[in-house]
C-alpha positions as CSV (number, residue, x, y, z in Angstrom):
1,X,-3.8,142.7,-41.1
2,X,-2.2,140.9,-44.3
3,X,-3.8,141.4,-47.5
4,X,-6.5,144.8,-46.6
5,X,-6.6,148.0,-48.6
6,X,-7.0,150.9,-46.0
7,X,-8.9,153.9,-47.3
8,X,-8.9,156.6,-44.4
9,X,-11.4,154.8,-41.8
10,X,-12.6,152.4,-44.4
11,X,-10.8,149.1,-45.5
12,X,-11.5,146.8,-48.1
13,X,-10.5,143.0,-48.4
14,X,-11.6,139.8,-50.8
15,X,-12.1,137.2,-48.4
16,X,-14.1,133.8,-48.9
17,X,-15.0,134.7,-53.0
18,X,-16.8,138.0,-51.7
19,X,-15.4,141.7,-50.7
20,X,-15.6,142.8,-47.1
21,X,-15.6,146.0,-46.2
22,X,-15.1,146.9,-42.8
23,X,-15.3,150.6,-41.0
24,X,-14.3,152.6,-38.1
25,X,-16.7,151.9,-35.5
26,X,-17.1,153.0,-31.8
27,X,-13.2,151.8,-31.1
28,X,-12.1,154.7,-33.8
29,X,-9.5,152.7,-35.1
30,X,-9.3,151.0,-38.6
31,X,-6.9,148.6,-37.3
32,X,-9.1,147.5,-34.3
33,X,-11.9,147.6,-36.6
34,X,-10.3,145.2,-38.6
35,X,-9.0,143.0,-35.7
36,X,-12.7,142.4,-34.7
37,X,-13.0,141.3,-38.1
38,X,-11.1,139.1,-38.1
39,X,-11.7,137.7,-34.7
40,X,-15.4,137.3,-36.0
41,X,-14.4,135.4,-38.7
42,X,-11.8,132.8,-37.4
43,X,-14.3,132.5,-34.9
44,X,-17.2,131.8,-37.3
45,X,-14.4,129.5,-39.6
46,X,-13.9,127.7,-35.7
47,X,-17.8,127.4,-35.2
48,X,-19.0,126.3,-39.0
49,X,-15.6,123.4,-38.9
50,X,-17.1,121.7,-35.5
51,X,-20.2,121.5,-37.2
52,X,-19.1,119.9,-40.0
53,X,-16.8,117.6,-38.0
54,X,-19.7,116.5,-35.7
55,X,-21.6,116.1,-39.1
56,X,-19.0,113.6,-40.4
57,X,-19.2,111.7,-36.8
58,X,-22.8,111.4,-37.2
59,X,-22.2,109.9,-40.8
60,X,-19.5,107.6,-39.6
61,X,-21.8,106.5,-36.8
62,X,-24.3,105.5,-38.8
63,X,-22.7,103.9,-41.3
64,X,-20.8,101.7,-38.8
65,X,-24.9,101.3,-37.2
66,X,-25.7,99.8,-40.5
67,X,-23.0,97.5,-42.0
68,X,-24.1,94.4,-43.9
69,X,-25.0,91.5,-42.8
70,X,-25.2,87.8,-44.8
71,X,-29.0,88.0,-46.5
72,X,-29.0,92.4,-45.8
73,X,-28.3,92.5,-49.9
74,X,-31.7,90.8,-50.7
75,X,-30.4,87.5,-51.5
76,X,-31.3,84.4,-49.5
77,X,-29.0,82.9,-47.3
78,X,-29.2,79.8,-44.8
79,X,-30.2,82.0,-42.6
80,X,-32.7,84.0,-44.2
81,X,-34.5,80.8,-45.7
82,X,-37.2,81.4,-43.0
83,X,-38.2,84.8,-43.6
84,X,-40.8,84.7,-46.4
């Protein structure tokens, strides 16, 4: 619970550039309030870093799908002289 300003059953944080503000719900508790927080947002951090990780293996797939090959740059080759 590092870094949150607790006002009575109200706490306030800056996380991710924006302020959060998170309240007493049905646990009655700030500080299990704030635990679902924070659950909620390592599991979102979790979630949105897989994403992006099978993104850059889709990339990397492709790219190794689509290396160059003598004559793939346009110019002619011996073995491109065929192809007109």
């Amino acid at each position: 619970m590092y870094g949150w300003v607790i006002l009575g059953d109200a706490a306030t944080k800056r996380a991710n550039g924006q302020e959060v503000i998170v309240t007493v719900g049905k646990s009655g508790d700030i500080g299990s309030a704030i635990r679902a927080w924070e659950d909620a947002e390592r599991h979102r951090m979790l979630y949105e870093l897989g994403n992006l990780g099978r993104l850059v293996d889709a990339a990397l797939a492709r790219l190794q799908g689509h290396h160059r090959t003598p004559g793939s740059h346009g110019k002619r080759t011996p073995q491109t002289d065929h192809i007109k």
